[in-house]
Structures are given as C-alpha cells and as structure tokens.
ZAZAVO-336859 format. One record per residue (C-alpha): residue number from 1; residue in three letters; x, y, z. Coordinates in steps of 0.05 Angstrom, whole numbers, plus 5000, padded with zeros to 4 digits. Example, Ala and Ser with C-alpha at 12.3 -4.5 7.8 and 13.67 -1.06 7.14 Angstrom:
2
[1,ALA,[5246,4910,5156]]
[2,SER,[5273,4979,5143]]
// end
This chain:
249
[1,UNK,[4276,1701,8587]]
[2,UNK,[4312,1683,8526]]
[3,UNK,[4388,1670,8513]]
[4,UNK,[4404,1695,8445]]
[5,UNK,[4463,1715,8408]]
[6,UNK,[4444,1785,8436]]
[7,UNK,[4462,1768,8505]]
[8,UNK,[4517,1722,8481]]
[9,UNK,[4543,1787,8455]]
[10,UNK,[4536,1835,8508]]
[11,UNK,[4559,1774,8556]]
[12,UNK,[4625,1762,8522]]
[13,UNK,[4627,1844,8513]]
[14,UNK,[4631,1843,8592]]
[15,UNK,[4680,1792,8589]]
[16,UNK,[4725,1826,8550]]
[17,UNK,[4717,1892,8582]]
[18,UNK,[4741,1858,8650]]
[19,UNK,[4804,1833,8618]]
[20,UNK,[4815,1901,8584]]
[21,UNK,[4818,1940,8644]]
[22,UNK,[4856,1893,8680]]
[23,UNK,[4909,1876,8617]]
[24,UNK,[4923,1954,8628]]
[25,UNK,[4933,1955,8699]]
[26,UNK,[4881,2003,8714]]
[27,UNK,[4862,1970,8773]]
[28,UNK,[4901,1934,8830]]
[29,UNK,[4895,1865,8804]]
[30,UNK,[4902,1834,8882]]
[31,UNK,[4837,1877,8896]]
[32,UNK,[4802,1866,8826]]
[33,UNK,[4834,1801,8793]]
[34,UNK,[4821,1787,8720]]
[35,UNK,[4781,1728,8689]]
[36,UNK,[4830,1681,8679]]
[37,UNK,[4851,1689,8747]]
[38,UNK,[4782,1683,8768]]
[39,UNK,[4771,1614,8724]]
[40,UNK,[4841,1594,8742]]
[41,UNK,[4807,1595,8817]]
[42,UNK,[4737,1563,8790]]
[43,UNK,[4781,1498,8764]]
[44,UNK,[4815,1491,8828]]
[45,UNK,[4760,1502,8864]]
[46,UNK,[4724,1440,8817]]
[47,UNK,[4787,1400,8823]]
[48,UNK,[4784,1392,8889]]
[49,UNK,[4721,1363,8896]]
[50,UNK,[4693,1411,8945]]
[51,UNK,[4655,1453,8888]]
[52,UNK,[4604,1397,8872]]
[53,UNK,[4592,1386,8950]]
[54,UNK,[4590,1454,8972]]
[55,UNK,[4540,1472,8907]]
[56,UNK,[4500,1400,8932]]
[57,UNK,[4491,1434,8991]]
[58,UNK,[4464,1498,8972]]
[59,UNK,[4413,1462,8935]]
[60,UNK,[4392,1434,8983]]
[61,UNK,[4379,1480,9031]]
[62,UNK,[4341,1526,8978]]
[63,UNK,[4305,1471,8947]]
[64,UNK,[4278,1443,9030]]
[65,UNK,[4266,1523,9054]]
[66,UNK,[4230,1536,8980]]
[67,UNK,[4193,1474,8989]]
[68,UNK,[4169,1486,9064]]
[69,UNK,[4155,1560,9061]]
[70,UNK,[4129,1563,8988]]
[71,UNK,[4072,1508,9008]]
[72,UNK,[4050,1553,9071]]
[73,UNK,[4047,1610,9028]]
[74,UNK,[4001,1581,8976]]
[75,UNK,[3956,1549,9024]]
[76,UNK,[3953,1608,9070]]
[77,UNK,[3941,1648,9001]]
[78,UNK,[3891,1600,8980]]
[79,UNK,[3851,1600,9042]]
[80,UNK,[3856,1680,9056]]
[81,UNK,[3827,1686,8980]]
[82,UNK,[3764,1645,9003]]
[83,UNK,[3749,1667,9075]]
[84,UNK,[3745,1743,9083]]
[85,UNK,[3742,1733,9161]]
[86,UNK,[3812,1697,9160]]
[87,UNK,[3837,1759,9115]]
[88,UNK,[3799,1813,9157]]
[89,UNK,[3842,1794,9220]]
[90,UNK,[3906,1757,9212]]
[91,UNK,[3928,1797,9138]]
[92,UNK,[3955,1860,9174]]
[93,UNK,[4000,1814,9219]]
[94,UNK,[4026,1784,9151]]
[95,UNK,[4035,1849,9126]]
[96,UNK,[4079,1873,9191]]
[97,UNK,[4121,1811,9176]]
[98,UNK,[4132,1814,9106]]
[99,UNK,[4158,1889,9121]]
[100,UNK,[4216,1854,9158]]
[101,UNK,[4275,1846,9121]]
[102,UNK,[4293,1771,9116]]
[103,UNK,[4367,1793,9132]]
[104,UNK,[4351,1822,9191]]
[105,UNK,[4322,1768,9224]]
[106,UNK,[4378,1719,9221]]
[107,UNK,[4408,1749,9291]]
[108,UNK,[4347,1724,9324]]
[109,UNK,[4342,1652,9287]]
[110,UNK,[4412,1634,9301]]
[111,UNK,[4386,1659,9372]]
[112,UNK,[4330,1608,9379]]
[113,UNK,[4353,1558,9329]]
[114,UNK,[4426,1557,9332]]
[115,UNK,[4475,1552,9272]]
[116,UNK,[4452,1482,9240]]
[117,UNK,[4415,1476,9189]]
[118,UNK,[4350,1480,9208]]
[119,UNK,[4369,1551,9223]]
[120,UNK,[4385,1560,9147]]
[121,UNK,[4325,1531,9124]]
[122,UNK,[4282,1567,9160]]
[123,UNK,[4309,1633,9146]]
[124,UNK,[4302,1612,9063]]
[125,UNK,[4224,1590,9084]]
[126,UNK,[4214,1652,9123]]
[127,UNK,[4241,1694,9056]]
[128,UNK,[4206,1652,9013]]
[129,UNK,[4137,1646,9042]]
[130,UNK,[4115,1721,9034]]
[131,UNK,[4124,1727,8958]]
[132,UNK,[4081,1668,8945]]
[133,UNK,[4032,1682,9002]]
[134,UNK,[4018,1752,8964]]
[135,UNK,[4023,1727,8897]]
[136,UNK,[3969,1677,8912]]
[137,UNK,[3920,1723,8951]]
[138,UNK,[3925,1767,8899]]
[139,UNK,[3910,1717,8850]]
[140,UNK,[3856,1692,8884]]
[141,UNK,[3820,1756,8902]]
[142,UNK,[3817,1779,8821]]
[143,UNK,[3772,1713,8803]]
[144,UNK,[3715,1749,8779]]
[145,UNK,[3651,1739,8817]]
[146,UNK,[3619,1709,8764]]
[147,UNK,[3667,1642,8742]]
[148,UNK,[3650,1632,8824]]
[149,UNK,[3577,1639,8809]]
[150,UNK,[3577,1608,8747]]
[151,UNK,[3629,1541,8783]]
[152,UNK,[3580,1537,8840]]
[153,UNK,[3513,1532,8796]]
[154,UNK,[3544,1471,8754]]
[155,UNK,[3588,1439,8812]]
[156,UNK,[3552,1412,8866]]
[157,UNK,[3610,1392,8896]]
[158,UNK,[3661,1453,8930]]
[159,UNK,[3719,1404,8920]]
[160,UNK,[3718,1419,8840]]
[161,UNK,[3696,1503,8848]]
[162,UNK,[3765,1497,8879]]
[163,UNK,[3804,1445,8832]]
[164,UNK,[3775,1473,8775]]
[165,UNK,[3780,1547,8784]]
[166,UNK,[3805,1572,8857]]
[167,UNK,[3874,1532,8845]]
[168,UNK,[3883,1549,8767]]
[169,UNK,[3859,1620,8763]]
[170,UNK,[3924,1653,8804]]
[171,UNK,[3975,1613,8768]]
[172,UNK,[4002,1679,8723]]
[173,UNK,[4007,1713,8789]]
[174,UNK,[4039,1647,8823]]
[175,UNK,[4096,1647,8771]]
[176,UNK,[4110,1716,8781]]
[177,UNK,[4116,1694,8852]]
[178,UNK,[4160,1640,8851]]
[179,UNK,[4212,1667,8810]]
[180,UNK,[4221,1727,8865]]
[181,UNK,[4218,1673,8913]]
[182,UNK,[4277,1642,8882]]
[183,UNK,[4315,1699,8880]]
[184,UNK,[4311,1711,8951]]
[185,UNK,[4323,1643,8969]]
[186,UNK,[4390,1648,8935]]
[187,UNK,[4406,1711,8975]]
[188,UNK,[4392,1672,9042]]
[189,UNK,[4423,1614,9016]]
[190,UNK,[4481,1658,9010]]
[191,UNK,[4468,1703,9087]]
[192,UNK,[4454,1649,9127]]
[193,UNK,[4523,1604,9106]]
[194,UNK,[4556,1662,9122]]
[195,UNK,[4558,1641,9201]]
[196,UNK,[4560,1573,9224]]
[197,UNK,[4568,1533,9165]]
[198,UNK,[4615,1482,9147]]
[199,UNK,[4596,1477,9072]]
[200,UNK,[4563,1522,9025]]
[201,UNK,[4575,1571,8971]]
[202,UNK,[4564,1620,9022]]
[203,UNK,[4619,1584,9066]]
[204,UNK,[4657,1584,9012]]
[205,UNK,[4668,1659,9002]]
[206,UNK,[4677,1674,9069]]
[207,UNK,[4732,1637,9077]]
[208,UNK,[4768,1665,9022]]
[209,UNK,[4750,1733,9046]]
[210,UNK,[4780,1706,9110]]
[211,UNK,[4851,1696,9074]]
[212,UNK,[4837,1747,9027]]
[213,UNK,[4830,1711,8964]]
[214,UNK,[4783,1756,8916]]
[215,UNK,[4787,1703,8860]]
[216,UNK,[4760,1651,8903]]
[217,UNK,[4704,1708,8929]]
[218,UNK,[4695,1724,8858]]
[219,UNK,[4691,1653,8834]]
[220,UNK,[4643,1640,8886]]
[221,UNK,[4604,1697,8864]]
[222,UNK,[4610,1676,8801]]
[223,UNK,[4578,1597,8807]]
[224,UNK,[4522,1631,8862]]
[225,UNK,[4496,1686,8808]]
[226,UNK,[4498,1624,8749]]
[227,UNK,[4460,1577,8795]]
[228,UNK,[4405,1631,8802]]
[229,UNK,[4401,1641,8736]]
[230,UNK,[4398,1563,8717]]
[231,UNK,[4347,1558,8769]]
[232,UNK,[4307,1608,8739]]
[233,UNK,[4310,1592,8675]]
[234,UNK,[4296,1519,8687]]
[235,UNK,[4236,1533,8722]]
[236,UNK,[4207,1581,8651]]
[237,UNK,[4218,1532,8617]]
[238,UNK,[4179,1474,8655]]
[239,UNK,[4126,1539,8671]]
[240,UNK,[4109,1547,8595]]
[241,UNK,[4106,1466,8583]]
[242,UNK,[4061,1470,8636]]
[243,UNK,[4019,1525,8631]]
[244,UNK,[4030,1553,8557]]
[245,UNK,[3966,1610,8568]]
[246,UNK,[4006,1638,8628]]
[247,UNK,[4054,1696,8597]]
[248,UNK,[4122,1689,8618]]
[249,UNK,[4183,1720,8596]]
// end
C-alpha cells in the first residue's frame, strides 16, 4: 500500500467533487453537509479536548481485544498445524463459529458481560481471533513435508523444528491475517461503543445521530476510517522492516 501523488490526486478529486455538489445545492446540505462543514465539526470536536480522549480510548480497546484474541488465534493455529487429532475434532466447531457474524453476537455479550468494557473487548477478540486462527493453520499446514523432515534430521531438539521453521514459515499468510483482523477490529470498535459507552468514536457518532448532527457523524466517520488506515499502514511498514521476503502490498 503506497500513498502516491496518484492517490493524492484521486483523494483531493473526491474532495472536490463533495464540495461541488454541495456548492450547487444538489443535495440537502442538513442531510449531506459539505467539507468545510464537516472540518469546521472535526476542529471543534479537537478543541474540546474530547477528540484525543475518545480516539485514546478506541485504541485501546482495539489494541487489548487485538492483543488477547490475535495470541489465541496463533497459538490455537500453531498447535492445530502440528497435531492432526486436535484439528480432526475441535476444527469443525471453529468453523461453526467463525460462520457467526461478529455483529450478531453483541446481543448476547452485553447479555453475559454487561456494557463495560470487558464486553467491548471481548467482542474485538472474538472478531479478531478467527482471521488469525485461519491464517495460521493455513500457514502451517502448506510447510512442505520435507523442510519438517529435513528440520527434524539436523535438530535434535523439537524446540528449534518449531523456532526455526513451524513459527517462520506462515508469516506471509499471518500478515495477510492481521491486516483483516484489523479491519474488523475497527468495525467492533465502532458496534460495540454504540451501546453502553461513555467514550469512544463509536460514542461519539451516536450521540450526534442522537441530536441529529451529520457533521459530527461524518467527522466521526471521518477520524474512524483515517485511524484504520494509519493503523494499517503502520503495521506494512514495520511488516516489510521486519520480514522484507514476505510480499506485501
């Protein structure tokens, strides 16, 4: 992912686009507000201090629930990859799970865990979890049979077989992973502050839906949709320090 005076271009073509079409009153601007009305929000929003805290917040949350369910999902990957019992019987119940929209199951957690935020978190490990639980069982099961042979003849030990090849081998498949995982920890970042909260981008724009103000909603929007991307980007970046023969774009 690359930011180049291409996107610049188109980005600023958007921009414009959005001003043009309000600037000619082709839409109800209450409904559909321009830009500046939409920054003029964004700079109140900052100036009040409660952009910083509710974007700390956020963080937060996704950061603890990508933490949590993203380290159950590579160990669980891990260890499916290397014992075909564990696979054989408890993949298909992973399976029925990760069929379950993360969405829909926020009904039930604020049911059993209330409104606070362990609530939230969980809901952003539950999402978060099944992306890197596939992406590593995946990765683990296409190790060909013969770096395995080949790490077991010259490693006594199973400690570096796993180190040295188990761990590194699904990495490409593990990036993949965790960028999807990021993206749907921002969406339930976003669902779960929806009820409950006190703070929170999420919080946020419902309570400017609740007085009607679309500039806030949209400025909201707006920061949510920029984190995302900063978050992803970031994370490229430090990927291809990190592992420079793993492709990614």
């Amino acid at each position: 992912m690359k930011m180049n005076w291409k996107a610049l271009a188109f980005l600023a073509g958007m921009l414009a686009f959005w001003h043009g079409i309000v600037w000619m009153q082709l839409v109800n601007t209450a409904l559909f507000p321009g830009p500046f009305a939409v920054l003029e929000a964004g700079i109140s929003w900052f100036n009040s201090g409660i952009l910083l805290q509710d974007v700390g917040t956020s963080i937060w949350r996704l950061l603890t629930g990508l933490a949590i369910g993203g380290t159950l999902g590579i160990l669980l990957g891990l260890a499916m990859g290397r014992i075909f019992f564990l696979e054989e019987t408890a993949a298909p119940f992973f399976h029925i799970l990760r069929a379950f929209p993360p969405v829909a199951i926020i009904p039930l957690i604020i049911v059993w865990l209330g409104i606070g935020d362990i609530a939230k978190i969980f809901s952003i490990a539950f999402a978060v979890f099944f992306p890197l639980w596939i992406s590593t069982l995946i990765g683990v099961k296409s190790i060909p049979k013969e770096y395995l042979k080949v790490a077991t003849l010259f490693s006594k030990h199973p400690l570096k077989t796993l180190t040295r090849v188990v761990i590194p081998a699904p990495l490409p498949f593990l990036v993949s992973g965790v960028r999807i995982a990021i993206g749907m920890g921002f969406i339930m970042v976003f669902v779960s502050e929806l009820a409950g909260a006190s703070s929170g981008l999420g919080y946020f724009i419902a309570s400017a839906q609740i007085v009607y103000r679309v500039d806030q909603m949209m400025a909201g929007l707006i920061v949510l949709g920029l984190l995302s991307f900063l978050t992803d980007y970031l994370f490229v970046r430090v990927s291809q320090r990190l592992f420079p023969w793993v492709n990614v774009q």
